[in-house]
C-alpha positions as CSV (number, residue, x, y, z in Angstrom):
1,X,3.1,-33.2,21.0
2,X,3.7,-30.6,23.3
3,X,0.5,-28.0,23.3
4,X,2.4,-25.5,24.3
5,X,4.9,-26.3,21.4
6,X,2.3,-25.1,18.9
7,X,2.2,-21.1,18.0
8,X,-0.4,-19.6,16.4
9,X,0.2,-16.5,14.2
10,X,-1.9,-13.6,14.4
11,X,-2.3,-12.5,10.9
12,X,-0.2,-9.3,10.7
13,X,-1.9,-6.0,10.1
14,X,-1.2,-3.3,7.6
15,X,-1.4,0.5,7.1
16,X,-1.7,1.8,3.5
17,X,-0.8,5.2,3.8
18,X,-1.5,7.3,0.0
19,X,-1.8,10.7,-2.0
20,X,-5.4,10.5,-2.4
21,X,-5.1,13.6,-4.8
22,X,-3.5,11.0,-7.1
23,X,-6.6,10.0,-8.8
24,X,-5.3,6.1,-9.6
25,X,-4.1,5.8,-5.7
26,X,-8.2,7.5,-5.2
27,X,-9.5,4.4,-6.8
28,X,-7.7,1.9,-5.8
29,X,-7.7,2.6,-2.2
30,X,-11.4,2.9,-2.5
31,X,-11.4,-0.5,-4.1
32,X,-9.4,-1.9,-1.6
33,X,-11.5,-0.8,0.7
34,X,-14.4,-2.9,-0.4
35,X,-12.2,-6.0,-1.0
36,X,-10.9,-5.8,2.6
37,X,-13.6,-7.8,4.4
38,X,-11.1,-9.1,7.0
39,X,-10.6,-5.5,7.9
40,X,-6.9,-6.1,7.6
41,X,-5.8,-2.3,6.2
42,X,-5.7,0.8,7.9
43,X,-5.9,3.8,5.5
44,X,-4.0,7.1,6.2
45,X,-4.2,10.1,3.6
46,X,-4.4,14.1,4.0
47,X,-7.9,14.3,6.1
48,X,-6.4,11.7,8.8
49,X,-5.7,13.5,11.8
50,X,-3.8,11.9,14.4
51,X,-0.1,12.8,15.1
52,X,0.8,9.5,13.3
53,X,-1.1,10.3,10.4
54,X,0.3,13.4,9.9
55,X,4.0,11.8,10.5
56,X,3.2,9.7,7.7
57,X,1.8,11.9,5.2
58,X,5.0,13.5,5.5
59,X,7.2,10.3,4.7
60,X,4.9,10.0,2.1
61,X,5.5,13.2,0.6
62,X,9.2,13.0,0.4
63,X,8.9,9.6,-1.3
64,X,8.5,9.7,-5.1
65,X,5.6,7.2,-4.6
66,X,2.3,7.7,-4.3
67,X,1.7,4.9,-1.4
68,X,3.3,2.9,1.1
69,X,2.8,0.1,3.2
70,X,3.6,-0.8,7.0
71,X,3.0,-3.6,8.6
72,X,2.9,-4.9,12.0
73,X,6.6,-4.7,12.7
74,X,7.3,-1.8,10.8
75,X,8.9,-3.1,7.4
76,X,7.6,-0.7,4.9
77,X,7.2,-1.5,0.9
78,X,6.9,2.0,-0.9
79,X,5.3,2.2,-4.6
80,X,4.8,-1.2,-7.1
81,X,7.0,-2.8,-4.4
82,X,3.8,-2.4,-2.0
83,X,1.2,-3.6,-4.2
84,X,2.3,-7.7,-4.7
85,X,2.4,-7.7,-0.5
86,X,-1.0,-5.6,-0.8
87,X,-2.4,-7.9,-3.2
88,X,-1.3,-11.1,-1.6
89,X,-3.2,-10.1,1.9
90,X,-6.8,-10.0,0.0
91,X,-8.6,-13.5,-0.5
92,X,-8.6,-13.3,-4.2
93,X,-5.5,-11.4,-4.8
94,X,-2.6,-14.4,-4.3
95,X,-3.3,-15.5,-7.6
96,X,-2.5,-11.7,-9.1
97,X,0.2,-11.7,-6.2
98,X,1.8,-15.0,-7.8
99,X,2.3,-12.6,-11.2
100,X,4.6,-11.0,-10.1
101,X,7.1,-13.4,-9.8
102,X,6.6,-14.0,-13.9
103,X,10.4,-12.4,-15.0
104,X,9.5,-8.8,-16.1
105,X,6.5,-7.9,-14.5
106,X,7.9,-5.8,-11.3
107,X,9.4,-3.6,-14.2
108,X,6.7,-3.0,-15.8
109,X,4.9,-2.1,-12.7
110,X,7.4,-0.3,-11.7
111,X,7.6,1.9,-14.9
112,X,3.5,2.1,-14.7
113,X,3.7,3.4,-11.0
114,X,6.5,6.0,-11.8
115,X,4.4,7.5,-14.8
116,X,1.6,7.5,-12.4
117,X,3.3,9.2,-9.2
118,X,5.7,11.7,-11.5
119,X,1.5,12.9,-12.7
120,X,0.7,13.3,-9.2
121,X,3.5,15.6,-7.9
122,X,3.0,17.7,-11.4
123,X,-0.9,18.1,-10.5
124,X,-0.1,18.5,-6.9
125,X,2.3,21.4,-7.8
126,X,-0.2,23.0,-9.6
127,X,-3.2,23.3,-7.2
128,X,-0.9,24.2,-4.3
């Protein structure tokens, strides 16, 4: 076999950009944090201050999600939509990732997240 027939894939990074005034998004991006011994994740939220940054906080805030993802190439996942792609990136998470292919369950998240992000913008709105 050829050598230079074989490719090696760089394992793709991501950027997790969230509302950290939502208190869920707070935790879990806190959690994540600790999980993400690979360093794989980027985090962007209100006190990041590059140009970038600031370009996505406003993509975020004209989302009805609380988070999104980007990866390497620029494919974004906004909301529940994010979190089996997040999940499936940590060590221990494919096996929660796998759930999500059970019939039913990207509803559910789906309907959990939108409860969760409709709180945010109505706490937001307040305290602006």
């Amino acid at each position: 076999m050829d050598p230079k027939a074989i490719h090696c894939r760089e394992p793709l990074s991501f950027t997790i950009v969230c509302d950290e005034r939502c208190f869920v998004v707070n935790r879990l991006a806190a959690l994540l944090k600790l999980w993400d011994r690979s360093h794989l994740f980027t985090f962007v939220d209100r006190e990041s201050v590059s140009e970038t940054a600031r370009q996505l906080i406003q993509d975020l805030d004209q989302s009805p999600w609380s988070l999104f993802l980007i990866d390497d190439n620029n494919e974004r996942w906004y909301g529940p939509e994010a979190i089996p792609m997040i999940m499936k990136n940590l060590r221990f998470g494919r096996f929660a990732a796998v759930l999500y292919i059970l019939p039913g369950t990207m509803w559910l998240t789906r309907q959990l997240y939108q409860l969760i992000s409709r709180t945010r913008l109505i706490i937001s709105s307040q305290t602006a």
